[in-house]
N, C-alpha and C positions, 0 to 999 in steps of 0.2 A: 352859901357859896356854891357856885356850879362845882360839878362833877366831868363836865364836858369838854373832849377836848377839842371843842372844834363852836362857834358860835354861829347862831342859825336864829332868826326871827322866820317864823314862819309868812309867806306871803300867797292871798289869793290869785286862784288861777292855775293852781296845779295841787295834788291832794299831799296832806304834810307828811304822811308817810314817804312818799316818793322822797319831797327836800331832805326830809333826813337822812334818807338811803344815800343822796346823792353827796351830803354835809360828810356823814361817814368815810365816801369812798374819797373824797376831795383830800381830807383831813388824813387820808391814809397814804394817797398821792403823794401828798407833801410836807411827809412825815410827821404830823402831829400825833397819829396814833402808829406805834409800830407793831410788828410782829409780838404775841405775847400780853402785852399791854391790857390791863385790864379795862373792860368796858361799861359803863356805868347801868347798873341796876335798873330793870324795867318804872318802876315807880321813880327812881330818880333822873331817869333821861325825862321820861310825860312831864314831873314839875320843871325842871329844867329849861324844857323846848316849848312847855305851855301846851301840851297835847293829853289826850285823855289816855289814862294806861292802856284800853285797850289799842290804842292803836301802840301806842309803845311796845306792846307787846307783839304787835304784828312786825314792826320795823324789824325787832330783835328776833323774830322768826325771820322775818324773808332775809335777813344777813345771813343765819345762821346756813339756812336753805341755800345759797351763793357761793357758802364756804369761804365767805367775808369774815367771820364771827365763830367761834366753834366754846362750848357748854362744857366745860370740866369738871367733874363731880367732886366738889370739893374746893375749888377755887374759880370758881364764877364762871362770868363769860370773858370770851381772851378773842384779842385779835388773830384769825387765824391766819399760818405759814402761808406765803403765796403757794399758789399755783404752781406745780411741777406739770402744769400743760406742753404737750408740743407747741411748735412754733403758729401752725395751721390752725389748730385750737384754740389759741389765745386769738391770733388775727379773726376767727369765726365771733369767740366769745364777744370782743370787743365790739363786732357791728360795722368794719370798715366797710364793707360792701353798702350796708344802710348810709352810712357817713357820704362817699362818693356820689352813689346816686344823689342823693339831696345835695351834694353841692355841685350836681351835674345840670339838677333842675334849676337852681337858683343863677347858673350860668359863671361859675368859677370855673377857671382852667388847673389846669394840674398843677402847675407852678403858685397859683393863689392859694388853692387849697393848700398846697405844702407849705407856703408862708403863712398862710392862719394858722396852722395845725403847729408850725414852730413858737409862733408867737404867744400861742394859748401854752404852750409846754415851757417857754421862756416865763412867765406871767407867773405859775402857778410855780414855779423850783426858786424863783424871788421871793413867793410872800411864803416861803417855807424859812428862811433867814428870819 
């Protein structure tokens, strides 16, 4: 029986470390994993996702490194507390300037981009019910 709180088949065309990181962050998005919540053991995520421990083992460093994930001596790995970032911070961390320009290239206007950006935030707070 999985361990997982989030389901991921890995798919070619992007490296499977990445999809889990993004499986994690998704799964945390919309509340499947919360604050605290313990996180499933290096050896049991790799059988789990179908990945080899070591990369399992990198997944569960680069979280840790993001302060996605934090190592408690004594009771494993834990989802860690958000972000008490500023406001500037979070909008840097996030990538919105990267975000814009690419849908400045692709030829969105402001109003589209803000109706994708709601629709992908509507999308993701439904398949959290």
């Amino acid at each position: 029986m999985s361990e997982l709180p989030f389901s991921l088949t890995i798919q070619p065309g992007k490296p499977a470390y990445e999809q889990v990181i993004d499986a994690v962050h998704r799964a945390i998005a919309v509340g499947r994993l919360r604050e605290g919540e313990k996180f499933p053991a290096v050896r049991a995520l790799s059988k789990d996702v179908g990945i080899n421990p070591n990369t399992a083992h990198k997944v569960v460093q680069h979280l840790v490194g993001m302060g996605t994930l934090e190592v408690l001596p004594g009771r494993g790995t834990r989802v860690a507390r958000q972000s008490k970032l500023s406001k500037s911070a979070k909008v840097e961390e996030l990538g919105v300037e990267e975000i814009v320009i690419e849908a400045m290239r692709l030829g969105f206007s402001k109003s589209e981009l803000s109706g994708a950006l709601e629709e992908a935030w509507d999308h993701l707070k439904h398949r959290k019910k």
